[in-house]
C-alpha positions in Angstrom: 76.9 117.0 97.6 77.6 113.3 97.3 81.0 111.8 96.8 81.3 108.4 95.6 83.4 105.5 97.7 85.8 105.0 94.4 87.0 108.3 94.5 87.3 108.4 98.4 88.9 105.1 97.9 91.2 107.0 95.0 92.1 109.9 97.3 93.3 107.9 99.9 95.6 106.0 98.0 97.0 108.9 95.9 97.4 110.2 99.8 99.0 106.9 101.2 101.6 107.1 97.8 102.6 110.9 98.9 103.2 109.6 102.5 105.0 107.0 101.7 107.6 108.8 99.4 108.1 111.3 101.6 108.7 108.4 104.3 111.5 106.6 101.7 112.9 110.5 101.0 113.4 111.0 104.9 115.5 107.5 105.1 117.6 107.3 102.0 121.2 108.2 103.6 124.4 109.3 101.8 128.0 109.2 102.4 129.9 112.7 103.1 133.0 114.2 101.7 134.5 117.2 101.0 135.6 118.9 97.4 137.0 122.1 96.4 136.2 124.2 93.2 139.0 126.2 91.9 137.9 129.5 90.5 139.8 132.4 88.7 138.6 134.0 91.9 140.2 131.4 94.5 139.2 128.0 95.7 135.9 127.5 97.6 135.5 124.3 100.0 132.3 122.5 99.6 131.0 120.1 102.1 129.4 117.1 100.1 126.7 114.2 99.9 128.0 111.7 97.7 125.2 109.7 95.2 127.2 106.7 94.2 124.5 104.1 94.3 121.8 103.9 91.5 119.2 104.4 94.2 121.4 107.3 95.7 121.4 109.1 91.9 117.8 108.5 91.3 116.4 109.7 95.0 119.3 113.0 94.9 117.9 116.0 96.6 114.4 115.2 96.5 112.2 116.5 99.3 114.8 118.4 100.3 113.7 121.7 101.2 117.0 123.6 102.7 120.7 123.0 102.2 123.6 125.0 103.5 125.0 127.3 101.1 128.1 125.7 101.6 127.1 122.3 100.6 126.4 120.4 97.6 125.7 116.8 96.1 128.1 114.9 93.8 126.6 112.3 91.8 129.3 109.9 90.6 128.4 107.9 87.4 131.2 105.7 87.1 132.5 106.5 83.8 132.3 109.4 81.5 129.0 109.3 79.6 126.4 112.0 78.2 123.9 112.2 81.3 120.1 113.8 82.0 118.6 115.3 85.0 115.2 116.5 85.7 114.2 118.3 88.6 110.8 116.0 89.6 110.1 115.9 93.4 113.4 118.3 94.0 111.9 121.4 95.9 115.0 123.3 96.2 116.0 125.6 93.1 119.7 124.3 92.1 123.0 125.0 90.0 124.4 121.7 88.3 127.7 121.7 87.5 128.7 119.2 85.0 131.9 117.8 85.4 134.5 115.8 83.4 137.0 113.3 84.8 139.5 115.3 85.4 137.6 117.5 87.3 137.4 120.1 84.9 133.3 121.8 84.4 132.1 121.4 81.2 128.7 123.0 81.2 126.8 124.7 84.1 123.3 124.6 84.6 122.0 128.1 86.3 118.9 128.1 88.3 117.1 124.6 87.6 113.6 125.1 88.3 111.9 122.7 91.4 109.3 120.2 90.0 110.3 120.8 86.2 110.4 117.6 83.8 112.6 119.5 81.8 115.3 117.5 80.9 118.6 119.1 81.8 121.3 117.4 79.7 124.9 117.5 80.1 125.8 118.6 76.6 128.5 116.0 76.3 130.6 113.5 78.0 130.9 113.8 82.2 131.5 111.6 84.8 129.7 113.9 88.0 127.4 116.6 88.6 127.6 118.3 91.2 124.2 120.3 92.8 124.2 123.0 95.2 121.9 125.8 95.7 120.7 128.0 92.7 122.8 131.3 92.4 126.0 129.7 94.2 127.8 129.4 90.7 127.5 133.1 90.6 127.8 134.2 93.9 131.3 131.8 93.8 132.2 133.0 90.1 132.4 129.5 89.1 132.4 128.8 85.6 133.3 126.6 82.6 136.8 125.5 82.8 137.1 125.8 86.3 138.1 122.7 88.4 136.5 120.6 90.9 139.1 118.6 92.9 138.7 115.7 95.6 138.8 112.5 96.5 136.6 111.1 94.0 137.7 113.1 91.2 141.0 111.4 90.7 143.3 114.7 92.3 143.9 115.5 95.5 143.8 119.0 97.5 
């Protein structure tokens, strides 16, 4: 069997590409902070990345292949706008939590499936979402109406 030098040539580029993402995923860095979600059933403590940055909100979770179940991401967008996510390149299964200004969650997103190009939307206006492992929104009894409440979110503990 004979293979030809362009797709040899092909290969190792596609393979060069895959390395080198992984290489950007292993150095993007996020600032930490704490937020708490208020619950009919009590108030759970999350310990946070924070994806503030364009860059920060495009990379998100990728790679990732574990996270605590007590931590999350926040992605801050600024402002209050209608917003998509996808789960490309994000290995871990995940529960996004869209959030208004005020903190209060708007729509939840059970059990977003790894690689998918699906487009998860927001279903309105928010200004975060906030991802943490798939089946915590359960397990927690989080749901629509409930509050996030930090730093970032305009309240305080």
């Amino acid at each position: 069997m004979r293979i030809s030098l362009k797709v040899i040539k092909s290969a190792l580029a596609a393979l060069f590409l895959l390395l080198a993402g992984a290489a950007i995923a292993q150095e993007m860095t996020f600032p930490r902070d704490e937020l708490s979600i208020r619950t009919a059933g009590g108030t759970h403590r999350l310990s946070i990345e924070l994806a503030v940055t364009d860059a920060q909100r495009q990379h998100g979770l990728m790679y990732r292949k574990e996270m605590a179940p007590d931590h999350g991401m926040l992605f801050d967008f600024g402002q209050a706008r209608r917003v998509s996510m996808w789960m490309e390149n994000t290995v871990l299964a995940l529960d996004m939590l869209f959030i208004q200004g005020d903190g209060t969650i708007s729509h939840i997103k059970e059990n977003a499936v790894p690689f998918s190009r699906d487009i998860i939307d927001s279903q309105g206006p928010v200004k975060f979402v906030l991802e943490i492992n798939a089946g915590r929104a359960k397990a927690l009894g989080i749901k629509v109406g409930d509050k996030a409440v930090g730093k970032r979110i305009g309240n305080q503990w």
